[in-house]
N, CA, C and O of each residue as an XYZ file, in Angstrom:
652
protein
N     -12.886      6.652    -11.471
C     -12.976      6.526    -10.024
C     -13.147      7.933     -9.435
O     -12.210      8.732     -9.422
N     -14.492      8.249     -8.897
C     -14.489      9.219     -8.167
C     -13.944      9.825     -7.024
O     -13.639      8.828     -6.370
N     -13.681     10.610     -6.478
C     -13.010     10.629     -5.035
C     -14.096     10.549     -4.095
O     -13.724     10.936     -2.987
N     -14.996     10.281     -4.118
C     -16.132     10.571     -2.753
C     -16.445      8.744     -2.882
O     -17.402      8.373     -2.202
N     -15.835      7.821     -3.554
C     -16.062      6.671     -3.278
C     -14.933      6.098     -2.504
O     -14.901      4.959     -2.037
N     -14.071      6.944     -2.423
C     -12.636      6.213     -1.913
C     -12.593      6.744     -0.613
O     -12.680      7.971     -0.620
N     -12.457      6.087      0.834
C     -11.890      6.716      2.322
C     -10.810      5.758      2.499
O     -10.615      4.652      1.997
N      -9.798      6.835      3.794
C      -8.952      6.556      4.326
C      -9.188      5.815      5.382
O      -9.755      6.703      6.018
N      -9.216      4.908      6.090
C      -9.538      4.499      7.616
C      -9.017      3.569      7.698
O      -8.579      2.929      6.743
N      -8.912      3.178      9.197
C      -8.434      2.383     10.328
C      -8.724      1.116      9.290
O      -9.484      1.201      8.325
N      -7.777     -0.397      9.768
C      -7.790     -1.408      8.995
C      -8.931     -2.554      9.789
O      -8.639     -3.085     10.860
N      -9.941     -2.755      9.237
C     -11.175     -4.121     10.195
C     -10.583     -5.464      9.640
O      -9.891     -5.637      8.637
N     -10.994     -6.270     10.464
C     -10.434     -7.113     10.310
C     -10.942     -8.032      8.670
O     -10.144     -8.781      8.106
N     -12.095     -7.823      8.234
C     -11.858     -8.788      7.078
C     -11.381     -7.559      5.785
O     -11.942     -7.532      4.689
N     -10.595     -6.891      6.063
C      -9.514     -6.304      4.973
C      -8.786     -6.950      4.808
O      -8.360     -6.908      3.654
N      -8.053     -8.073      5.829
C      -6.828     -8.634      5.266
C      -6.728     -9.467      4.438
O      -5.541     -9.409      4.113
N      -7.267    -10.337      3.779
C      -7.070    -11.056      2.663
C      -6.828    -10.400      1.372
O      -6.221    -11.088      0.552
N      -7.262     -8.910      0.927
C      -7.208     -8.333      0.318
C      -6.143     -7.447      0.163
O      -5.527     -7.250     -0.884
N      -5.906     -6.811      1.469
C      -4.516     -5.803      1.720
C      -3.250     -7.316      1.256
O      -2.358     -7.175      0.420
N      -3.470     -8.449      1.925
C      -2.433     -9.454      1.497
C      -2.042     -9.176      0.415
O      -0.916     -8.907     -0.001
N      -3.582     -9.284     -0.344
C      -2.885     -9.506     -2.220
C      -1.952     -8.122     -2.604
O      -0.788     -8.136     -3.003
N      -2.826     -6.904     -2.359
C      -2.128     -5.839     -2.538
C      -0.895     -6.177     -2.378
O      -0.254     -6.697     -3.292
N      -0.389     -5.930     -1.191
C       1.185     -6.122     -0.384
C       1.821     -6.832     -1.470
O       2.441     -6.106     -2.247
N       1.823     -8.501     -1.804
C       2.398     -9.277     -2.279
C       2.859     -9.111     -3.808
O       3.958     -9.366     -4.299
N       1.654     -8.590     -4.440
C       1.093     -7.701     -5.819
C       2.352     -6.908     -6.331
O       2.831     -6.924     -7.465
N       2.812     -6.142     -5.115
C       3.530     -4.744     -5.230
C       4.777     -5.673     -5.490
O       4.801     -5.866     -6.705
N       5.978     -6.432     -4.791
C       6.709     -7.344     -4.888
C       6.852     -8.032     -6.523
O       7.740     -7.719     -7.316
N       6.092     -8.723     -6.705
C       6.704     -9.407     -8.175
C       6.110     -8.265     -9.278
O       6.578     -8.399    -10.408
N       5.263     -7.301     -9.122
C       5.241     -6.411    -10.078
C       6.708     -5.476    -10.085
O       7.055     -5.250    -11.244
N       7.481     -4.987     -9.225
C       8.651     -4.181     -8.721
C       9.995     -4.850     -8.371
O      10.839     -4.349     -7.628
N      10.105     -6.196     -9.075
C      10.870     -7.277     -8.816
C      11.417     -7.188     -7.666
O      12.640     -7.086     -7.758
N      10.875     -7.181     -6.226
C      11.746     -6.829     -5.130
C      12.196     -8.069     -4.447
O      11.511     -8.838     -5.121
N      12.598     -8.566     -3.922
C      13.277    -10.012     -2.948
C      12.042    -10.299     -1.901
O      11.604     -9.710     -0.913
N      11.739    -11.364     -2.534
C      10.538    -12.089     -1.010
C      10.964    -12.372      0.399
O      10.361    -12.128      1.444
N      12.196    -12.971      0.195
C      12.883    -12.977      1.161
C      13.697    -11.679      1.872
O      14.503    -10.964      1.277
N      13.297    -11.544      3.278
C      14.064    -10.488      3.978
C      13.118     -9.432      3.701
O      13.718     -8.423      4.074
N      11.931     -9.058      3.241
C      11.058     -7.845      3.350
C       9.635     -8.259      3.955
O       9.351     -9.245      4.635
N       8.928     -7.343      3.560
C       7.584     -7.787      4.283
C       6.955     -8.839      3.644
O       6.129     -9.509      4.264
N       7.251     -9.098      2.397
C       6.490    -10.574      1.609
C       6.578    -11.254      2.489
O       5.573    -11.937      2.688
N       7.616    -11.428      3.350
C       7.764    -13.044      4.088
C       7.165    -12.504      5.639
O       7.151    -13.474      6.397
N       6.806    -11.589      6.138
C       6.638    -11.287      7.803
C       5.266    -11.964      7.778
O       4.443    -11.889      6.865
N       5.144    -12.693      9.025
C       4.397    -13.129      9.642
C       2.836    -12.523      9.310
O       1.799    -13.000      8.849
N       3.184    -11.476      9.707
C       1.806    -10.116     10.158
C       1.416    -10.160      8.684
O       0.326    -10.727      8.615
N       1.835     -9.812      7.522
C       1.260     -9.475      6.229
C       0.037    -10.258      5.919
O      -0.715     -9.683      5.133
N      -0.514    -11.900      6.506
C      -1.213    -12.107      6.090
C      -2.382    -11.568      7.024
O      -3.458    -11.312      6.484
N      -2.257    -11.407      8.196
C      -2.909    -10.949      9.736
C      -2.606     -9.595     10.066
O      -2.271     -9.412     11.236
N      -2.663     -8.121      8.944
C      -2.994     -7.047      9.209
C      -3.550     -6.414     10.391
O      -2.976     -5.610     11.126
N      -4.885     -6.925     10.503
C      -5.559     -6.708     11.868
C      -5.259     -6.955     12.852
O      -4.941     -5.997     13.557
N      -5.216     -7.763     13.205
C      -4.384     -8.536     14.653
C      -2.996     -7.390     14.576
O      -2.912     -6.548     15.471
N      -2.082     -7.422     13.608
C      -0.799     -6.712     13.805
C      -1.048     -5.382     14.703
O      -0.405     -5.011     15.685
N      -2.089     -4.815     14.125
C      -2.224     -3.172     14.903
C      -3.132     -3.228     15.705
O      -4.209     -2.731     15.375
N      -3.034     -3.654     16.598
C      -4.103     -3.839     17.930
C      -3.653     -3.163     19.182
O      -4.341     -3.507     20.143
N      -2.563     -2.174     19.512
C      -1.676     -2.006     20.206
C      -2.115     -0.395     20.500
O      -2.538      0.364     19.629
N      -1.940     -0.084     21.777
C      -2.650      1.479     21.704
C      -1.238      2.690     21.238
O      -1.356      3.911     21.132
N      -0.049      1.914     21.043
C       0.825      2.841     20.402
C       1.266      2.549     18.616
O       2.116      3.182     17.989
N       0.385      1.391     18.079
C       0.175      1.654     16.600
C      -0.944      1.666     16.153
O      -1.881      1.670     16.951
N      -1.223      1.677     14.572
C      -2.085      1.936     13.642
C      -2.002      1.518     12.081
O      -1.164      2.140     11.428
N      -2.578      0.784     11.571
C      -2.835      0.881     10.087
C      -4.054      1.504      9.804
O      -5.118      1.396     10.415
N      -3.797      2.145      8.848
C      -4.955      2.623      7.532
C      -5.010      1.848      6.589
O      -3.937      1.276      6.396
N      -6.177      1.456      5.597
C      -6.201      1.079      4.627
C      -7.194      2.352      3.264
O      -7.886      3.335      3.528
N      -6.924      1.896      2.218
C      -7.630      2.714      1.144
C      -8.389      2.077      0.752
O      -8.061      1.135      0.030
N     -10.292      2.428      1.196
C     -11.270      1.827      0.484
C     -12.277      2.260     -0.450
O     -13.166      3.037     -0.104
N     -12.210      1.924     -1.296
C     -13.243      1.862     -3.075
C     -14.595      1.200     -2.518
O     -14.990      0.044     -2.668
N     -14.884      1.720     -2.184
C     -16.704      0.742     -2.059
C     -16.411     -0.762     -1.819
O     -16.864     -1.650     -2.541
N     -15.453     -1.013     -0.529
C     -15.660     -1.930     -0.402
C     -13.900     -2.706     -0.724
O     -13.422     -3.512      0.075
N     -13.359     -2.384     -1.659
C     -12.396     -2.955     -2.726
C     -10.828     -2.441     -1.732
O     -10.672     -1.356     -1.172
N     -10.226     -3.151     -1.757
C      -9.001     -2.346     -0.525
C      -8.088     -2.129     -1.586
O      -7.658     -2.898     -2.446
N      -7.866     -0.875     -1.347
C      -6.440     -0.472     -3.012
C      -5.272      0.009     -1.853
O      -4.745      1.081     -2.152
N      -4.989     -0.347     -1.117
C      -3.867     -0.181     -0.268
C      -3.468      0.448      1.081
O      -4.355      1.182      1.516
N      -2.352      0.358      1.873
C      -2.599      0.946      3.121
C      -1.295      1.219      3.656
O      -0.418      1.416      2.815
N      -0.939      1.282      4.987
C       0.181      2.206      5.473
C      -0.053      2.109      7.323
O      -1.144      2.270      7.869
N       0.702      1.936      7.743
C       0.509      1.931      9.043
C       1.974      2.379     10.159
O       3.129      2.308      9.739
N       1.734      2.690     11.149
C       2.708      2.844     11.705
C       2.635      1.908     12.923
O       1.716      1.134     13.193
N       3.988      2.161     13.739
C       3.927      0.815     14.681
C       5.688      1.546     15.557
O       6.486      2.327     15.039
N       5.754      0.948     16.859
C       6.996      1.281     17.292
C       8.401      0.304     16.504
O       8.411     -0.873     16.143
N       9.538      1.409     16.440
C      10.493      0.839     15.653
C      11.230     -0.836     16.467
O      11.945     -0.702     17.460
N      11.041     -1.786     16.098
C      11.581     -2.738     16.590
C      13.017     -2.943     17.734
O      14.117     -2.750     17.216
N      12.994     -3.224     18.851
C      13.911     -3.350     19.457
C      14.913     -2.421     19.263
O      16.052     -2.802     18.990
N      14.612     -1.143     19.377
C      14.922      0.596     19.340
C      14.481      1.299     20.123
O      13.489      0.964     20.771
N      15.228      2.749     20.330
C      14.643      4.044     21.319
C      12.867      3.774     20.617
O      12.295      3.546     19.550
N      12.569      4.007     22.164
C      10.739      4.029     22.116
C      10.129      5.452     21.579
O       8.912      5.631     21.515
N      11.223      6.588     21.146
C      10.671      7.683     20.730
C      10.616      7.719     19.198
O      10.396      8.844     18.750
N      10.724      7.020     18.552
C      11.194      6.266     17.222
C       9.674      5.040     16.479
O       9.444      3.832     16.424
N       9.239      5.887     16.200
C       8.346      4.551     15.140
C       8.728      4.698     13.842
O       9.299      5.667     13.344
N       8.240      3.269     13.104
C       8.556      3.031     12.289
C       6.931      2.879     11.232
O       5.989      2.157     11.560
N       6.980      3.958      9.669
C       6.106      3.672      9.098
C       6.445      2.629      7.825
O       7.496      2.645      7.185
N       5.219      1.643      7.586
C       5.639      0.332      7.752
C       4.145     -0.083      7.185
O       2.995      0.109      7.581
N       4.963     -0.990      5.651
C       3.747     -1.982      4.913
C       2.731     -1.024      4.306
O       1.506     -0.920      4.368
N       3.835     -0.282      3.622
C       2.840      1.058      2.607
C       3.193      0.384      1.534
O       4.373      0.051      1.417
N       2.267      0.059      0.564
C       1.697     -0.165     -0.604
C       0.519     -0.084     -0.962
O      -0.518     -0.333     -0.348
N       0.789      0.461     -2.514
C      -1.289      0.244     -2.933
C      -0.955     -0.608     -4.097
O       0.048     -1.250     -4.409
N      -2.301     -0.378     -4.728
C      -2.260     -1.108     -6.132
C      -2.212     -0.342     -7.210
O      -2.339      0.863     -6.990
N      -2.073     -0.663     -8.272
C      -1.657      0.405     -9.218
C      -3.103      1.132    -10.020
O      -2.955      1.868    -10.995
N      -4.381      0.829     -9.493
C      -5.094      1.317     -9.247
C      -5.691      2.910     -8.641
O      -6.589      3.687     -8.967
N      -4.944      2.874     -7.902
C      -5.073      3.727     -6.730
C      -3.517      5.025     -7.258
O      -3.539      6.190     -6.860
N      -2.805      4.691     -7.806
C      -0.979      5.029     -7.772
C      -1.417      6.698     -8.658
O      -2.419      6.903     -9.343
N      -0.418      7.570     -8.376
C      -0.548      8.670     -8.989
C      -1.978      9.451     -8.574
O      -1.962     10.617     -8.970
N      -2.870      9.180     -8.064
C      -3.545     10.054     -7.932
C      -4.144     10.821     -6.276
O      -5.141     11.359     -5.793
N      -2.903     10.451     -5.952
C      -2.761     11.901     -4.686
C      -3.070     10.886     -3.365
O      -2.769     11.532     -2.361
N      -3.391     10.000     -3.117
C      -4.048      8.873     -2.426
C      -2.872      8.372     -1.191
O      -2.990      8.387      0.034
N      -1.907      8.005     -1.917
C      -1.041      7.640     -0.844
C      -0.319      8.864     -0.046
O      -0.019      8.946      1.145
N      -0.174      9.634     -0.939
C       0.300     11.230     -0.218
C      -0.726     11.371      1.347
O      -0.308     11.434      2.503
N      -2.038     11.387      0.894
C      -2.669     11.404      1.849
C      -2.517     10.692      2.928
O      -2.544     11.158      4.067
N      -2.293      9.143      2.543
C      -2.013      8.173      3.584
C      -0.922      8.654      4.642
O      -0.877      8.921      5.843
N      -0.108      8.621      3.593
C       1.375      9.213      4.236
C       1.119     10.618      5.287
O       1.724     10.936      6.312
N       0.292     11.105      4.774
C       0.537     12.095      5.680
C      -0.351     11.663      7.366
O      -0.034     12.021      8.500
N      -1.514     10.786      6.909
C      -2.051     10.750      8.060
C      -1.254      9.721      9.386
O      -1.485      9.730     10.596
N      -0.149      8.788      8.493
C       0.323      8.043      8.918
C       1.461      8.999      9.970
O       1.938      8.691     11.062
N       1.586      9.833      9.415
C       2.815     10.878     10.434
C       2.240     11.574     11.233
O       2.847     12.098     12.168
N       0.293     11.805     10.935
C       0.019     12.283     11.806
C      -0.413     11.856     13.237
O      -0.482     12.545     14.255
N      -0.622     10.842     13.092
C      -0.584      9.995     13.894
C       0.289      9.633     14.999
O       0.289      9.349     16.197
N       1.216      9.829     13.729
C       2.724      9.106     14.271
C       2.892     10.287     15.775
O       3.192     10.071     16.949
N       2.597     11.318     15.154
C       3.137     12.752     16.336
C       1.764     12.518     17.162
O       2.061     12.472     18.356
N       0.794     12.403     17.028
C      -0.267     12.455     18.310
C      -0.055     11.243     19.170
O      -0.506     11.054     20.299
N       0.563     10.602     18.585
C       0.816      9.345     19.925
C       1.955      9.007     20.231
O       2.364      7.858     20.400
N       2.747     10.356     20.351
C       4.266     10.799     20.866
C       5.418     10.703     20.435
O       6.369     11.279     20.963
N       5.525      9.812     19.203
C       6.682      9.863     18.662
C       7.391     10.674     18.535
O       6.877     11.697     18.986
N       8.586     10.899     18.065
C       9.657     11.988     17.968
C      10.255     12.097     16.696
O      10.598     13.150     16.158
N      10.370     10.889     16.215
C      11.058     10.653     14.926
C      10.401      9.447     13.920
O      10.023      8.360     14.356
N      10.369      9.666     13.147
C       9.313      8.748     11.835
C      10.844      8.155     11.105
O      11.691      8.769     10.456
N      10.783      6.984     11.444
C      11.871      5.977     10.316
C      10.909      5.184      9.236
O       9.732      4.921      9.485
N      11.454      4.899      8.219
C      10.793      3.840      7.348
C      12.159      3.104      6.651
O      13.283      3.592      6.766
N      11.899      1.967      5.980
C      12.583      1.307      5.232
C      11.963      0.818      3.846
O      10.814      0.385      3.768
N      13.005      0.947      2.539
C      12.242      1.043      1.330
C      13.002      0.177      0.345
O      14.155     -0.018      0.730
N      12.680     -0.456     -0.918
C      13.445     -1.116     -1.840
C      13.594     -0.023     -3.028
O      12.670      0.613     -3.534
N      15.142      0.057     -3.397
C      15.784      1.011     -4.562
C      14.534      1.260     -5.343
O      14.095      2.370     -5.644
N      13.873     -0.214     -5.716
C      12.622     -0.003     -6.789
C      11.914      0.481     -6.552
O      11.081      0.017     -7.330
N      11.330      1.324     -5.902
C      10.479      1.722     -5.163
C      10.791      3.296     -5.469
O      10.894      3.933     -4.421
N      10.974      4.113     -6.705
C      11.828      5.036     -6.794
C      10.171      6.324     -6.424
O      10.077      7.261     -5.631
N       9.508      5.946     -7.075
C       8.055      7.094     -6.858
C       7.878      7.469     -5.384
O       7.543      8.530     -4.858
N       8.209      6.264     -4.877
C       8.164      6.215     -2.690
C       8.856      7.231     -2.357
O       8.614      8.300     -1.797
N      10.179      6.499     -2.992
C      11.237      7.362     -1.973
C      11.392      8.620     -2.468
O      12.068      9.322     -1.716
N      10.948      9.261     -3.632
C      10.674     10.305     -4.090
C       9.851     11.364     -3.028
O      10.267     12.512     -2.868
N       8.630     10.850     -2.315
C       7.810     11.270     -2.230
C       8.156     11.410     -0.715
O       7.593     12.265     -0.031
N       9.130     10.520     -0.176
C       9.273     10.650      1.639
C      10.240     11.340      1.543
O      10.665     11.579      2.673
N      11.016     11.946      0.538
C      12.544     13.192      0.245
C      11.606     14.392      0.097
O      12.115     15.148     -0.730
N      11.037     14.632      0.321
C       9.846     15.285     -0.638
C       9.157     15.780      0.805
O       8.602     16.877      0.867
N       9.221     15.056      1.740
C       8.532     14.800      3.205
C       9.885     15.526      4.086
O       9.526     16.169      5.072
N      11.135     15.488      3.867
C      12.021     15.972      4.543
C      12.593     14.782      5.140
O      13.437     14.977      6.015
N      12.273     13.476      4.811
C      12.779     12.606      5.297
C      14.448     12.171      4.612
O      14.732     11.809      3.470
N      15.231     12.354      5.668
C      16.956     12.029      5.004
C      17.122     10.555      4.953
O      16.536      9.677      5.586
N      18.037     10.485      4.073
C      18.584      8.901      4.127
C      19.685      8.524      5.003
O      20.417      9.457      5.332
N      19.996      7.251      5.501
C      20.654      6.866      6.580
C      21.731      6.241      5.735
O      21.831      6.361      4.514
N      22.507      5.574      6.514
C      23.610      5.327      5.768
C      23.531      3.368      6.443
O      24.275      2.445      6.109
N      22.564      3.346      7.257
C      22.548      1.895      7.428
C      20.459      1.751      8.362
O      19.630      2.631      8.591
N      20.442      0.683      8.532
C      19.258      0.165      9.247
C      19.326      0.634     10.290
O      20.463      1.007     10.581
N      18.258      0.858     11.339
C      18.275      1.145     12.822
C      17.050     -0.041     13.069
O      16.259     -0.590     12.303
N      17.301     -0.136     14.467
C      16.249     -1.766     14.877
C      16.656     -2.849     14.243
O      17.806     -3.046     13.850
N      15.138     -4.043     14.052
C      15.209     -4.928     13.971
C      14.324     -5.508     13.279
O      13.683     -6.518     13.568
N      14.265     -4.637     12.012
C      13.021     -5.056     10.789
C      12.730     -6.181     10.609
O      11.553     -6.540     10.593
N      14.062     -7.261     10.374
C      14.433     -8.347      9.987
C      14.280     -8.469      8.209
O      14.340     -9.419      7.427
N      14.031     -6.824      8.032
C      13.953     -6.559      6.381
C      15.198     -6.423      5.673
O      15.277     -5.401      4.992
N      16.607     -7.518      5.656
C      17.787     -7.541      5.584
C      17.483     -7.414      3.773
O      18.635     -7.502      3.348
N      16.953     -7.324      3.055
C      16.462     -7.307      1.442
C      16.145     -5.219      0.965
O      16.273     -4.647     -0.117
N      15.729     -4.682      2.326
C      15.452     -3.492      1.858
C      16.917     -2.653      2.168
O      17.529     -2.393      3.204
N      17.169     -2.346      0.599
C      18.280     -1.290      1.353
C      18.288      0.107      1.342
O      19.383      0.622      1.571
N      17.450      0.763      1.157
C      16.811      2.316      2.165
C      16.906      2.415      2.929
O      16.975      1.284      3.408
N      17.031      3.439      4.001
C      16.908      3.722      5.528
C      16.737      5.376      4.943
O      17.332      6.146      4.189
N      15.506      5.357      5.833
C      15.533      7.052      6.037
C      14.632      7.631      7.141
O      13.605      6.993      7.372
N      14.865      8.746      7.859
C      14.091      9.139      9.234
C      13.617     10.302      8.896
O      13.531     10.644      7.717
N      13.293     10.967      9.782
C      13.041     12.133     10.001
C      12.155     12.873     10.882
O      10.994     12.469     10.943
N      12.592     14.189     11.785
C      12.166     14.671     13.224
C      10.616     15.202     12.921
O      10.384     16.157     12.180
N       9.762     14.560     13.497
C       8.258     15.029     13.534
C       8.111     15.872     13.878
O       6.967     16.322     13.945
């Protein structure tokens, strides 16, 4: 896989059937709980529609076509409005280790600060150890409980950090 076949960009709408599989993919490969994370939210199958909002955004990762994963940000649920939350980062194991989501991640924060945020929260599953590696790594601290209203009662991570 070359790198000049792969871009970062905004999510169109017939990505989502594909970002679905991704998303879901990541779950029974990482034995994580369907219940109480994003497997079960509404939005996972309706990506597009989700970020339609002029204070969020998804990215997705595209291969000629092929969606190997994505990342988006969005305001933190029924929380201070200076507070978003980055949210429904997964790829496929395709895409994993080779510098790709770093990128995501970063554009996802950049974002996050051009459209005023103050503070970048996310929420993550233990299994998920390469992630949370990589957002400690970002300066992001761990919390000692949830903030908002994920309704992701299955993830037990919490971690923020000042943009």
């Amino acid at each position: 896989m070359s790198k000049d076949t792969i871009v970062i960009r905004e999510i169109e709408a017939q990505d989502n059937a594909q970002l679905e599989q991704v998303i879901r993919a990541c779950f029974h490969e990482f034995k994580i709980p369907l219940e109480g994370t994003a497997y079960s939210d509404d939005e996972t199958p309706n990506m597009f529609e989700s970020y339609q909002n002029i204070n969020d955004v998804y990215f997705v990762i595209d291969c000629n076509g092929e969606i190997l994963g994505g990342g988006g940000v969005k305001p933190l649920k029924d929380y201070d409005a200076s507070i978003c939350e980055i949210q429904k980062m997964y790829f496929s194991p395709k895409v994993r280790g080779k510098g790709y989501g770093r990128a995501l991640f970063e554009k996802c924060m950049e974002k996050a600060k051009a459209l005023g945020y103050e503070k970048c929260y996310l929420e993550s599953a233990s299994q998920l150890k390469a992630a949370i590696h990589i957002y400690e790594s970002y300066g992001f601290k761990h919390l000692d409980k949830a903030l908002g209203n994920t309704g992701h009662y299955s993830c037990g991570v919490w971690m923020i950090k000042d943009l």
